[in-house]
N, C-alpha and C positions, 0 to 999 in steps of 0.2 A: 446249618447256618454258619456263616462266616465272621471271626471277630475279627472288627477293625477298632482303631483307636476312635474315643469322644470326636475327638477333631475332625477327623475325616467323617464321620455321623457327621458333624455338624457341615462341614462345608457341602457334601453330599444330599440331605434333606434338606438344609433352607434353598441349594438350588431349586430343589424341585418343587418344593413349595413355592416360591416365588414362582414358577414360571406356570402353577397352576393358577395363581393369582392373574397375572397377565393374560389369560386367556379371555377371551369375549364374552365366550358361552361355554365355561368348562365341562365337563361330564361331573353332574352335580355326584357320581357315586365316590368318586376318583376325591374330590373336595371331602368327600363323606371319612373315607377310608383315611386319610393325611388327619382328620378332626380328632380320630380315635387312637391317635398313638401317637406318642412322646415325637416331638421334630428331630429331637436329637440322640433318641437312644432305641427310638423304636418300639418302646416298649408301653403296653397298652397303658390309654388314660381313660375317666371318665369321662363322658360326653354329653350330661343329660339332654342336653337337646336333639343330638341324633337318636342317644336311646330312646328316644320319645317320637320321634320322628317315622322310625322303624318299629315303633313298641316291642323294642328288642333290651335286656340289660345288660345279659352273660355276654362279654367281652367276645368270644370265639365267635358263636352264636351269630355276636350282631356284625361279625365280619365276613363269615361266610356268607350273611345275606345279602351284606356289600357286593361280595364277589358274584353272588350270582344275577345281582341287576347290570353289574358289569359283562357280564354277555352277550347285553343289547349292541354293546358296541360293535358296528362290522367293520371289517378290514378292508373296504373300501373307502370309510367314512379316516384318510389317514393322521389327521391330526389327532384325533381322540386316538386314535389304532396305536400310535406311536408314542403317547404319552402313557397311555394306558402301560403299554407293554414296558416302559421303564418303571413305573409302580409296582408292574408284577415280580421286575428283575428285584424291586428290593424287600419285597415280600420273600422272595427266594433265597436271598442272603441275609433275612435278619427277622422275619415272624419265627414267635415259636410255636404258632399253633401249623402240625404236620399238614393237618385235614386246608387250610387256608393253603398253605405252598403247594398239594394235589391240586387244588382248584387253578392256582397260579399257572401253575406248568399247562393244564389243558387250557385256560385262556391262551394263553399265549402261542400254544397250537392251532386251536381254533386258528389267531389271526395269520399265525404264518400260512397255515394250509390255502387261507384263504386269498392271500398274494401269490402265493404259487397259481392255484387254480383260475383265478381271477386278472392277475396282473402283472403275468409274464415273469414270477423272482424265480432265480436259480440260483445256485450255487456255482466260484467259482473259486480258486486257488488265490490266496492270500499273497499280494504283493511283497514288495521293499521298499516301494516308496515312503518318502518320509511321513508319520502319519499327521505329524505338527501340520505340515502345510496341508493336510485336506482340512483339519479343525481349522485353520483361518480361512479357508474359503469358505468351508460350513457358516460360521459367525458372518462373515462379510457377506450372504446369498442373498438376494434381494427379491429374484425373479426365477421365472423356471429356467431356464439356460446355465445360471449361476448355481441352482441349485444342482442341478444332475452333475454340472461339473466339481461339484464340491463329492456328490455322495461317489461319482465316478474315483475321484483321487480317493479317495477312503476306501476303497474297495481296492487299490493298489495297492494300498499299505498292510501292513499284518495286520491280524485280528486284533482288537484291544482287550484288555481287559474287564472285567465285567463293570466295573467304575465308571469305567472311561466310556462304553455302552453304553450306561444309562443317560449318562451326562448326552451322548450324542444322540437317543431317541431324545430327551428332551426339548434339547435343541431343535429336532429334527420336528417334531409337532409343533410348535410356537412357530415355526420358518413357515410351515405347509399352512398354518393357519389363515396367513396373509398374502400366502401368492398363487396366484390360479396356475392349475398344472397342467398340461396336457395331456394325453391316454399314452401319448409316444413316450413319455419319460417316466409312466410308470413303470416299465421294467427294471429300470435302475435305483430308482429310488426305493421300491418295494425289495430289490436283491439284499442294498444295505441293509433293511432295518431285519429281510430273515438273516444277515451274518448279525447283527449286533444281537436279533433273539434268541438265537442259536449259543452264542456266546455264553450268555444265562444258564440255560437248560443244559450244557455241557458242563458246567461247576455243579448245576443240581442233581446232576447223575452221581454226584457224590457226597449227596444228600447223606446224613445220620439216618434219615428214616427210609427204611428199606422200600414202604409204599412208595415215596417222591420220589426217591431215587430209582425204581423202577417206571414207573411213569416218563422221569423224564430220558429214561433210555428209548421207551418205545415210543414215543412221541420223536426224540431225536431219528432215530431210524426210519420214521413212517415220511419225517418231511425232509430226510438226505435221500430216500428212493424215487422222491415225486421231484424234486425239484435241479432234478439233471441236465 
């Protein structure tokens, strides 16, 4: 896990919370998993009504159950794909239960494998463009045209951060929610979201926990050999 400061917690989950809120029909697991832990420090709450809901109490317990109805979700389905997978980034930088971050890392394989396989992502060499100006084309994307050229410019730019990642899957799900995409621009827009999940699972290789951190090397490995 990674310490950051209260602040950055806080401007970091209330994004994502809020943009779970704006969803139409969010992945009720995803609303689940945000119910049972602090917005701002991450760290488990009670919930009687989800423990109830799951007839689950023990805190780990009733998150790994979470994560395993989160499996429903496919990586074609890409607004849940891409919301989903910033959840899992911050499950990887700040649960402390080990067993929920193993589960995190192979979600988040799962969906990468599943854009590889599926919808033409590959891996490419990380630009120099400025990455500011693809975030305001991201923000400004209205339609598909606008959007491919926002995830195109982000793809020329370095890789960000794992912050900055999650903030741009979020983004990127709330966007996809509302604009019809075509099968042509899946390749690009699924390339970005395997660099932002990639990005994750490259900080979790240096996981504390020898499991996660081996996981997320051979997961890293398995979708840098497929997606050439």
């Amino acid at each position: 896990m990674l310490n950051i400061s209260r602040r950055q917690h806080l401007s970091l989950l209330s994004i994502l919370l809020f943009a779970t809120a704006c969803q139409v029909k969010p992945a009720n697991s995803i609303h689940d998993l945000a119910a049972i832990h602090d917005k701002v420090t991450w760290q488990p709450v009670a919930n009687p009504e989800i423990e109830e809901l799951y007839q689950v109490s023990d805190h780990r317990a009733l998150e790994e159950v979470i994560l395993v109805n989160m499996g429903a979700v496919a990586p074609s389905q890409f607004s849940h794909a891409f919301e989903l997978s910033s959840w899992m980034l911050v499950m990887l930088m700040h649960d402390d239960n080990p067993v929920a971050r193993r589960k995190s890392v192979a979600l988040l394989g799962n969906l990468a494998a599943g854009w590889i396989a599926n919808h033409g992502a590959t891996l490419s060499s990380a630009g120099d463009a400025d990455i500011e100006q693809g975030l305001l084309q991201l923000r400004e994307a209205n339609d598909g045209p606008s959007l491919e050229s926002a995830a195109q410019a982000l793809l020329n730019s370095p890789a960000p951060d794992v912050y900055t990642a999650i903030r741009i899957l979020s983004a990127y799900g709330r966007i996809i929610h509302n604009v019809p995409i075509s099968a042509r621009r899946h390749p690009i827009l699924t390339s970005l979201a395997l660099r932002l999940v990639l990005t994750g699972l490259y900080a979790a290789m240096l996981d504390a926990d020898e499991e996660v951190s081996s996981s997320a090397q051979t997961t890293v490995n398995l979708l840098e050999s497929h997606a050439k």
